[in-house]
N, CA, C and O atoms as a Tripos MOL2 file, in Angstrom:
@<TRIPOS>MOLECULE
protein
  180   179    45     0     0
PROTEIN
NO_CHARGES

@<TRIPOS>ATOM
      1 N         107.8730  105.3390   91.7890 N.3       1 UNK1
      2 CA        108.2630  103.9790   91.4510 C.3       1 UNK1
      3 C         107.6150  103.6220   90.1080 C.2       1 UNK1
      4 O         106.3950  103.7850   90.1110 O.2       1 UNK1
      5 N         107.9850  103.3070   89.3040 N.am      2 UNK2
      6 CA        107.8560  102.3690   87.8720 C.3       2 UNK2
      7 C         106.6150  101.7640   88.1040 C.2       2 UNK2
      8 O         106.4730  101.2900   89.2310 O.2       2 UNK2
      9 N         105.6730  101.6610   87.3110 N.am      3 UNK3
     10 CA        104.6810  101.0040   87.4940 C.3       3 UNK3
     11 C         104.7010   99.1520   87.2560 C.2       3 UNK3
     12 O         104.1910   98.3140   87.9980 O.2       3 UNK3
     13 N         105.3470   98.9620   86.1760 N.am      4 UNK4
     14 CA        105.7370   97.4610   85.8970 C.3       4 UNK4
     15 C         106.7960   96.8550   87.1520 C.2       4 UNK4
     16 O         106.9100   95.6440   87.3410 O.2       4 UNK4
     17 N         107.5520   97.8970   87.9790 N.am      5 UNK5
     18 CA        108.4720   97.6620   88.8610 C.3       5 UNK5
     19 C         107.2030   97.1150   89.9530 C.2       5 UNK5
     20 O         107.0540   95.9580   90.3460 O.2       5 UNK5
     21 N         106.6340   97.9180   90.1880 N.am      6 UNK6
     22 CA        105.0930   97.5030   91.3440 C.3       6 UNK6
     23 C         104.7760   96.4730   91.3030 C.2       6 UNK6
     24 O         104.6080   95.6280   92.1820 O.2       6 UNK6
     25 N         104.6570   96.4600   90.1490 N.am      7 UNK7
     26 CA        103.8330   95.2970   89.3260 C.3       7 UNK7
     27 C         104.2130   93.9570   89.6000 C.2       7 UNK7
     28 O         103.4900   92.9830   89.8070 O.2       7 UNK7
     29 N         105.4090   94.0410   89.5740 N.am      8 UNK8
     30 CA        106.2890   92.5840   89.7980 C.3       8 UNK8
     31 C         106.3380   92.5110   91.5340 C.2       8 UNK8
     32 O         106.0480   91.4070   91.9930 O.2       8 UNK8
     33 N         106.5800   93.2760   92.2350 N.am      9 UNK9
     34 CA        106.5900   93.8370   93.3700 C.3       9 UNK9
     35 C         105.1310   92.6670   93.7300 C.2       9 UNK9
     36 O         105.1700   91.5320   94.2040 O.2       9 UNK9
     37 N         104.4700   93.1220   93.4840 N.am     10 UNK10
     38 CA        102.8940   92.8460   94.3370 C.3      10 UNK10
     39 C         102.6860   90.7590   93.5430 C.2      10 UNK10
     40 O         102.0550   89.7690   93.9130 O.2      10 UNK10
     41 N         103.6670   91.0800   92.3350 N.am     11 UNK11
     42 CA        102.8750   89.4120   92.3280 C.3      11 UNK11
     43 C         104.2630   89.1940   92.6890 C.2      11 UNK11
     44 O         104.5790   89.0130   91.5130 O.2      11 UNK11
     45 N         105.4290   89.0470   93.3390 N.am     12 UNK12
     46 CA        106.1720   88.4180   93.9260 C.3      12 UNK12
     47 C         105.6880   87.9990   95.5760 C.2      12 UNK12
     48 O         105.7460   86.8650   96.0520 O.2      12 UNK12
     49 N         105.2450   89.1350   96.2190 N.am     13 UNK13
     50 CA        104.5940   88.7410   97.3790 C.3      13 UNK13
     51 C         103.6360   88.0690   97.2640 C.2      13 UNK13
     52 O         103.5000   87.2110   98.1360 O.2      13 UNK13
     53 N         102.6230   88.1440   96.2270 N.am     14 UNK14
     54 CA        101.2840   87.1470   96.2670 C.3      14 UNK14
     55 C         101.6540   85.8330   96.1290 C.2      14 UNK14
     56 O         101.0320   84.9810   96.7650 O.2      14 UNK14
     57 N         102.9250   85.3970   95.1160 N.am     15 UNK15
     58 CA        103.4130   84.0160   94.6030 C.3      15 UNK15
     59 C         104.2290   83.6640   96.1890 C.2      15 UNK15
     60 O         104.1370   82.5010   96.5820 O.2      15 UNK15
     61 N         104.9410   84.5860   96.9890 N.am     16 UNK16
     62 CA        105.6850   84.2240   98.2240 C.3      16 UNK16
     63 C         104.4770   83.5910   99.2780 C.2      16 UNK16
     64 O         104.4550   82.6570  100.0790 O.2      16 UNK16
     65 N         103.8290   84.2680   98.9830 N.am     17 UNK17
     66 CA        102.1500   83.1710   99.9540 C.3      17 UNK17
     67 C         101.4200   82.3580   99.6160 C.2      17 UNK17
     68 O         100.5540   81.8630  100.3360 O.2      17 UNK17
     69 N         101.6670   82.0360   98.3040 N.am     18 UNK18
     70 CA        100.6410   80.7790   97.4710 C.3      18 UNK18
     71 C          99.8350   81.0270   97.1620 C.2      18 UNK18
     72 O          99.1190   80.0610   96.8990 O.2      18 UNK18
     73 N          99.1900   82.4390   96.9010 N.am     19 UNK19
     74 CA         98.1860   83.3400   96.3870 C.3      19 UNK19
     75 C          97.6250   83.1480   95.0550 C.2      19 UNK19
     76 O          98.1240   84.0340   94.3620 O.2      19 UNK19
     77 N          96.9970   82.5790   94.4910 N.am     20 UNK20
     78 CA         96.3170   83.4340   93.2890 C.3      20 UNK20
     79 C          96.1290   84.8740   93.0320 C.2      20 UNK20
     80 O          96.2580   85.7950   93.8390 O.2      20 UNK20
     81 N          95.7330   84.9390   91.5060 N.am     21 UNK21
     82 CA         95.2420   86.3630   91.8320 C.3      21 UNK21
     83 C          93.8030   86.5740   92.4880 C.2      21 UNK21
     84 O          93.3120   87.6050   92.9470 O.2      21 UNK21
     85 N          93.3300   85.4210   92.4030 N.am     22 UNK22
     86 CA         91.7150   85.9000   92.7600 C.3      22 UNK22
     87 C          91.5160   85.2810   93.9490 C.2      22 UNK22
     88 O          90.3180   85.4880   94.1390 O.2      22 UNK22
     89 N          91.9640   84.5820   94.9810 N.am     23 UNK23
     90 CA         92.3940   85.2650   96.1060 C.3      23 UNK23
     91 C          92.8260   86.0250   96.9640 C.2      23 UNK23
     92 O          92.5080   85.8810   98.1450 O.2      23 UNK23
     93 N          93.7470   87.1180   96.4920 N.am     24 UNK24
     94 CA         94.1150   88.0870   96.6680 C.3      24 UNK24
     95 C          92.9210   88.9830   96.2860 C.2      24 UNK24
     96 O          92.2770   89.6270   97.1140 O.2      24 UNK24
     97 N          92.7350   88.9740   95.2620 N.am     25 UNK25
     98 CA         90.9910   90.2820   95.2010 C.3      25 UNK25
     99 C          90.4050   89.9650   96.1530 C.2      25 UNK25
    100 O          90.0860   90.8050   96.9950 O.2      25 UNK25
    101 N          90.1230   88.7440   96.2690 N.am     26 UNK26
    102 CA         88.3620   88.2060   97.3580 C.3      26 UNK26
    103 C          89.1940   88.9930   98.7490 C.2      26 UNK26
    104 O          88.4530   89.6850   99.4480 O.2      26 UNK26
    105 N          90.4200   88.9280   99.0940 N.am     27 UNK27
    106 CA         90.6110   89.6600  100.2060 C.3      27 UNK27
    107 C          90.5920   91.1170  100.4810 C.2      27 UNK27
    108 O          90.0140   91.6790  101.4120 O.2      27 UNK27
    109 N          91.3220   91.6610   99.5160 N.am     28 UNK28
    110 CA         91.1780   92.7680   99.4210 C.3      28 UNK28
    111 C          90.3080   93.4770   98.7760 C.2      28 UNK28
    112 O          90.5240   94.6820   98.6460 O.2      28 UNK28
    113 N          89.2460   92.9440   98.2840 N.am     29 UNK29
    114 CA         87.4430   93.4720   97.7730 C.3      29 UNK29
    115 C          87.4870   93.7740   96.1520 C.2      29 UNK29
    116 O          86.4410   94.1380   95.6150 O.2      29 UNK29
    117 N          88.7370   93.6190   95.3340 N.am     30 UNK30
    118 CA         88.6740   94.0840   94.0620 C.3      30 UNK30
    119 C          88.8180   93.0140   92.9500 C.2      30 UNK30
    120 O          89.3640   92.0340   93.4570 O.2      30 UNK30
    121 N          88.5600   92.8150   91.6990 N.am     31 UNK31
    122 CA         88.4520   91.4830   91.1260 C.3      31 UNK31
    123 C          89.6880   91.2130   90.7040 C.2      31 UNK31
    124 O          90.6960   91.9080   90.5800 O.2      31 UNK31
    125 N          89.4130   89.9350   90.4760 N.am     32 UNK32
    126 CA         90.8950   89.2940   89.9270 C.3      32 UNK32
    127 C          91.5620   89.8040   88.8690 C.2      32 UNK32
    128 O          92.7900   89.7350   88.9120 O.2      32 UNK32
    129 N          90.6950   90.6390   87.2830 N.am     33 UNK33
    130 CA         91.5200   91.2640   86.5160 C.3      33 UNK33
    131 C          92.0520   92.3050   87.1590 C.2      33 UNK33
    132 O          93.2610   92.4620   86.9850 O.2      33 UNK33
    133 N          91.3430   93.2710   88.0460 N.am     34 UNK34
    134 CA         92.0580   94.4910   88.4030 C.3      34 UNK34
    135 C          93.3940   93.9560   89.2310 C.2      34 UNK34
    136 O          94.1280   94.9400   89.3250 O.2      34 UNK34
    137 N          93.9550   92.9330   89.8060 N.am     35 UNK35
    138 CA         95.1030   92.0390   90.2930 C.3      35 UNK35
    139 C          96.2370   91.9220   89.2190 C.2      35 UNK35
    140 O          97.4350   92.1980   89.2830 O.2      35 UNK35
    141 N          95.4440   91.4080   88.1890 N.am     36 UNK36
    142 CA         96.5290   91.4800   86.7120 C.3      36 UNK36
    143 C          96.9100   92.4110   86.0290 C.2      36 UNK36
    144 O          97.9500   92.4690   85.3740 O.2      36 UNK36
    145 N          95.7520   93.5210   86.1840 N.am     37 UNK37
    146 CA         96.1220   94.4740   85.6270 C.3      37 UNK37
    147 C          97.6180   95.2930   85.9900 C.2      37 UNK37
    148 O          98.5400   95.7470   85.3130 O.2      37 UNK37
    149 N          97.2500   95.1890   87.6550 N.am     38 UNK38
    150 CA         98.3490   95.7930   88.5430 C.3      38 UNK38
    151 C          99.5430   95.3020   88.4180 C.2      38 UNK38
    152 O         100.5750   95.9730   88.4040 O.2      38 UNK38
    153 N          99.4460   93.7730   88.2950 N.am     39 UNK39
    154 CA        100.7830   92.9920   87.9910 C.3      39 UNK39
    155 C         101.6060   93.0850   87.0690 C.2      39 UNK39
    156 O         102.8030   92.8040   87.1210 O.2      39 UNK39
    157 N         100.6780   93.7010   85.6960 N.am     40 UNK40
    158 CA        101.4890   93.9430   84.6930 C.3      40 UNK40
    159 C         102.0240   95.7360   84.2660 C.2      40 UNK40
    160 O         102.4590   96.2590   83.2400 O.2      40 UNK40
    161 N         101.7110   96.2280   85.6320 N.am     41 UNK41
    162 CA        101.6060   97.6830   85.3490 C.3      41 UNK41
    163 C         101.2150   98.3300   84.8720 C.2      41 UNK41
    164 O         101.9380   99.1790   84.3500 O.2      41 UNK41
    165 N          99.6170   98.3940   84.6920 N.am     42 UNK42
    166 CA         98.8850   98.4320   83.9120 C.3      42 UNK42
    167 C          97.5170   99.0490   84.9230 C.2      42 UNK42
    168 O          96.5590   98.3930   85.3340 O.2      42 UNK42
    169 N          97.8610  100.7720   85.1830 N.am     43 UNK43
    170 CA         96.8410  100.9350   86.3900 C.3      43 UNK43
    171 C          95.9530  101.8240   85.4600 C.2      43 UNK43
    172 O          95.8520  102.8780   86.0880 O.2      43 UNK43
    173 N          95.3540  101.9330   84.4530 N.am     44 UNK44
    174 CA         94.4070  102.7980   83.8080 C.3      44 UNK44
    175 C          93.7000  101.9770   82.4230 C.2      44 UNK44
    176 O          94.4540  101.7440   81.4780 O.2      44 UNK44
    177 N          92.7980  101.7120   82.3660 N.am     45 UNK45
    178 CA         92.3800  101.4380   81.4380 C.3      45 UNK45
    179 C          92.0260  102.3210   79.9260 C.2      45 UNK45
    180 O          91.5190  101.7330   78.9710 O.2      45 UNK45
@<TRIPOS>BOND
     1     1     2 1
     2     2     3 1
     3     3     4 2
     4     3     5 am
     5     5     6 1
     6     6     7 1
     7     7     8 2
     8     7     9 am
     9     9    10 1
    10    10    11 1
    11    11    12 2
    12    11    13 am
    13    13    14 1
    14    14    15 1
    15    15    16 2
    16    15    17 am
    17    17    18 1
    18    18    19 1
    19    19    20 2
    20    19    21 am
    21    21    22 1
    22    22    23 1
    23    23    24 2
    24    23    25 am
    25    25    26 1
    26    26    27 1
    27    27    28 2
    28    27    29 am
    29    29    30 1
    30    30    31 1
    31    31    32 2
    32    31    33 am
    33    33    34 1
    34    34    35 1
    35    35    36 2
    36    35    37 am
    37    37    38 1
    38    38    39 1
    39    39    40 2
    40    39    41 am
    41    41    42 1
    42    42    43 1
    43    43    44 2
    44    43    45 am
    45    45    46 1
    46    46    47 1
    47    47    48 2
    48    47    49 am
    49    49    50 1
    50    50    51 1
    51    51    52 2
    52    51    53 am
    53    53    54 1
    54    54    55 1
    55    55    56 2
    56    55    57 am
    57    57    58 1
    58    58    59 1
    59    59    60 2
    60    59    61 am
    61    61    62 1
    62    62    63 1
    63    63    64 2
    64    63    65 am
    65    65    66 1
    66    66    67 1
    67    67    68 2
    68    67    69 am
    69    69    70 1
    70    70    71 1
    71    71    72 2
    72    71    73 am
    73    73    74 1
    74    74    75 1
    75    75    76 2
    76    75    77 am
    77    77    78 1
    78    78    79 1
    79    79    80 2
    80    79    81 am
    81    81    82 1
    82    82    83 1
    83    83    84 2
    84    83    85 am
    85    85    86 1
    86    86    87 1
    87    87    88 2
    88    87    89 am
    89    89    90 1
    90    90    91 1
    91    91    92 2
    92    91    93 am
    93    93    94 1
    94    94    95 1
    95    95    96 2
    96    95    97 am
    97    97    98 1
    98    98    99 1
    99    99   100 2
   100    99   101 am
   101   101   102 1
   102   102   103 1
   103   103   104 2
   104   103   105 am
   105   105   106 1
   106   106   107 1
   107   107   108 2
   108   107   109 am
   109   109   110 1
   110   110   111 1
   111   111   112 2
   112   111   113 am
   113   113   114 1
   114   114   115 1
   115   115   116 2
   116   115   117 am
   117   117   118 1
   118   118   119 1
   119   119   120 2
   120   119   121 am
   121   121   122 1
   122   122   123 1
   123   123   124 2
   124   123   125 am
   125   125   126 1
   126   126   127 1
   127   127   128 2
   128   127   129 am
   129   129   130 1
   130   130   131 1
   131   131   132 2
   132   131   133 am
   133   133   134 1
   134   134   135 1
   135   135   136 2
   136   135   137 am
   137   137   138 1
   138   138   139 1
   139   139   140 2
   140   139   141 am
   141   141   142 1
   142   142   143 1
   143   143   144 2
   144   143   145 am
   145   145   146 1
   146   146   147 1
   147   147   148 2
   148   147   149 am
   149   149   150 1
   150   150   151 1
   151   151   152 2
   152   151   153 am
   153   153   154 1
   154   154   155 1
   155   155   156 2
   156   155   157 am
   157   157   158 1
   158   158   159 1
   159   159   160 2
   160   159   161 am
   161   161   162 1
   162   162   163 1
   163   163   164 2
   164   163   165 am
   165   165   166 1
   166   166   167 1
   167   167   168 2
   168   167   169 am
   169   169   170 1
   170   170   171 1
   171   171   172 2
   172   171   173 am
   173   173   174 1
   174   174   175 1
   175   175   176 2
   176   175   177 am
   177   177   178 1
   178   178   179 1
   179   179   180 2
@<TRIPOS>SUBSTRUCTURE
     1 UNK1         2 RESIDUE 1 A UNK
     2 UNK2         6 RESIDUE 1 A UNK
     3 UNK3        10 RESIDUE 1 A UNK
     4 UNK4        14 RESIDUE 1 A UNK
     5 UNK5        18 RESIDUE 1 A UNK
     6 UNK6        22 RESIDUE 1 A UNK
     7 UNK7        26 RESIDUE 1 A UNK
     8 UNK8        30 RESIDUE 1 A UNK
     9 UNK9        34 RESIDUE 1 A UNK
    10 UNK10       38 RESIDUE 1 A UNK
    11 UNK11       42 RESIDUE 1 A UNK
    12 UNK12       46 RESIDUE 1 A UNK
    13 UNK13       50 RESIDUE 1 A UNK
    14 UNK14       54 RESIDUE 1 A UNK
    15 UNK15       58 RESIDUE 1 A UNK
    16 UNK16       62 RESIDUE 1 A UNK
    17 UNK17       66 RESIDUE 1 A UNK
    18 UNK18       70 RESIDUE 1 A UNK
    19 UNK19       74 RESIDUE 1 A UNK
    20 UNK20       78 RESIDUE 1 A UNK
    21 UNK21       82 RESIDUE 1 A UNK
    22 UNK22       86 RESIDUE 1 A UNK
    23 UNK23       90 RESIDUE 1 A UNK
    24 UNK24       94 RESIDUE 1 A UNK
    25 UNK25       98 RESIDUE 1 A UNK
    26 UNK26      102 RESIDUE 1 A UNK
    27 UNK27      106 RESIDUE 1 A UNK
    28 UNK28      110 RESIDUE 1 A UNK
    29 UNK29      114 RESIDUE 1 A UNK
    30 UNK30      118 RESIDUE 1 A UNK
    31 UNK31      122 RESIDUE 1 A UNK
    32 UNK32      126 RESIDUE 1 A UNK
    33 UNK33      130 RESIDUE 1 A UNK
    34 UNK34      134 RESIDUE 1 A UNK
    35 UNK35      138 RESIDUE 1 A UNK
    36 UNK36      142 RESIDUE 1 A UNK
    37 UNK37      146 RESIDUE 1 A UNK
    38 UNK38      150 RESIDUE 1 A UNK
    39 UNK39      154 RESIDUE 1 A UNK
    40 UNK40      158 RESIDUE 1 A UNK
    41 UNK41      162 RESIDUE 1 A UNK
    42 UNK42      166 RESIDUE 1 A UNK
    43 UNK43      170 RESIDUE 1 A UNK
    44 UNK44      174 RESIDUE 1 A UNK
    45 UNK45      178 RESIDUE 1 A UNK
């Protein structure tokens, strides 16, 4: 799968729950840039 395709993927479900991104980290243990990063398809620094 496309990484920017993911990307949109994961902040469509976060925006479908009223999520922030940094709510979504605090749940799942990773920080809020690594959230954006993902969102924009963007998995390597």
């Amino acid at each position: 799968m496309d990484s920017k395709i993911f990307g949109q993927f994961i902040a469509q479900l976060r925006k479908d729950k009223s999520m922030t991104q940094a709510e979504l980290a605090q749940i799942i243990g990773v920080t809020d840039k690594a959230i954006s990063r993902w969102e924009r398809g963007v998995f390597y620094s």
